[in-house]
GUZA-40948 format. One record per residue (C-alpha): residue number from 1; residue in one letter; x, y, z. Coordinates in steps of 0.5 Angstrom, whole numbers. Each point is the difference from the previous one (the first is absolute). Layout:
BEGIN
+-----+------+-------+-------+-------+
: pos : code :     x :     y :     z :
+-----+------+-------+-------+-------+
: NUM :    A :     X :     Y :     Z :
...
+-----+------+-------+-------+-------+
***
This chain:
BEGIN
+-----+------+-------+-------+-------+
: pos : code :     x :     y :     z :
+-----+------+-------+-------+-------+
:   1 :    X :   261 :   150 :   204 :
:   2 :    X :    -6 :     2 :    -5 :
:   3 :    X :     4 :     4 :    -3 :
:   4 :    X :     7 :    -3 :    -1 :
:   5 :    X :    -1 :    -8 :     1 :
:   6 :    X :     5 :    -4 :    -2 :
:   7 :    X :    -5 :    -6 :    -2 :
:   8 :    X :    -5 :     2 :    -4 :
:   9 :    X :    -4 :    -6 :     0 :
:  10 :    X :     0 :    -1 :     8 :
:  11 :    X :    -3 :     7 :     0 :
:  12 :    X :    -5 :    -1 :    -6 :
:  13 :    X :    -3 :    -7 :     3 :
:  14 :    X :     0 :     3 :     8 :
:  15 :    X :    -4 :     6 :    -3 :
:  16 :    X :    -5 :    -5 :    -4 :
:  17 :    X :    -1 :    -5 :     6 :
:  18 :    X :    -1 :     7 :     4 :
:  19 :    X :    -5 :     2 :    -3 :
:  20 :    X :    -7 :    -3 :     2 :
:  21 :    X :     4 :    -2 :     6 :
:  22 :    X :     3 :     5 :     4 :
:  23 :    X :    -2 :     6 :    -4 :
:  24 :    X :    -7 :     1 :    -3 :
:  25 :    X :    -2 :    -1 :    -8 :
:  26 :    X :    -2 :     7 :     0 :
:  27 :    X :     6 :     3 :     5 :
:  28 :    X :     4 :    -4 :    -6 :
:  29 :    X :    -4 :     4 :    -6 :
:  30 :    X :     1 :     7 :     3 :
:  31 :    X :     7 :     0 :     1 :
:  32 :    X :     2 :    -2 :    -7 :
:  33 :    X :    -5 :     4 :    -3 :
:  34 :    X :     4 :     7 :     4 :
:  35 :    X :     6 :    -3 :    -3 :
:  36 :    X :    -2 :     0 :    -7 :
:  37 :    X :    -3 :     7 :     1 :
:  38 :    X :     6 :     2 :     3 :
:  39 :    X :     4 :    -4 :    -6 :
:  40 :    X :    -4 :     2 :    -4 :
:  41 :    X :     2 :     9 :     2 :
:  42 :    X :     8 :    -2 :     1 :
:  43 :    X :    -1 :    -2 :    -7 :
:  44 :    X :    -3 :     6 :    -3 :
:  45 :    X :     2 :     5 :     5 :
:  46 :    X :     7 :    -2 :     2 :
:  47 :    X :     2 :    -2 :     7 :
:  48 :    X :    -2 :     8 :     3 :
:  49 :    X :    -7 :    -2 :     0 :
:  50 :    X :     1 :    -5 :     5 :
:  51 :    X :     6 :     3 :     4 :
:  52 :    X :     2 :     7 :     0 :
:  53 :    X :     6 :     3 :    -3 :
:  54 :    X :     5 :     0 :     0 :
:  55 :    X :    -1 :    -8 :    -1 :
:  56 :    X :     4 :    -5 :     4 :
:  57 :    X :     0 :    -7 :    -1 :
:  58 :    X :     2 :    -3 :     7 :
:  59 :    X :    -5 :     5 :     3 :
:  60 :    X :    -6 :    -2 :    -4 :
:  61 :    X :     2 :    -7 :     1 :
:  62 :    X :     0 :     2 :     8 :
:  63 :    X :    -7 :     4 :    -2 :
:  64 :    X :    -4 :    -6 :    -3 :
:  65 :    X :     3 :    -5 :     5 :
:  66 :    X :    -3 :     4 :     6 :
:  67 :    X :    -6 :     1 :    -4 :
:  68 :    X :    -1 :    -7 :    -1 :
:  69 :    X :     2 :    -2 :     8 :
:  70 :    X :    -6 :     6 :     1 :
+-----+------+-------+-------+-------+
***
């Protein structure tokens, strides 16, 4: 749902009523900052940085979605 939403916004304010509530400042903090990282080797590195080539996007996509699930 994170990755392909529909609206944006709806998705934008359940995370900032979220934070603080159901999931902690902190928990909120690390996250972003392991997708800045990981934003930040995507655009120096490529996308094999983060998934192995040959590179796929549906199964990177499946790949991310089951790590932020896990």
């Amino acid at each position: 749902m994170l990755l392909y939403p529909e609206d944006f916004r709806a998705v934008s304010d359940a995370l900032d009523a979220a934070v603080g509530n159901g999931i902690s400042v902190a928990r909120a903090d690390e996250a972003l900052a392991r997708y800045e990282r990981a934003a930040l080797e995507w655009a120096v590195r490529g996308p094999e940085s983060i998934w192995p080539p040959p590179f796929d996007p549906k199964g990177f996509a499946d790949g991310l979605a089951d790590r932020a699930v896990h």
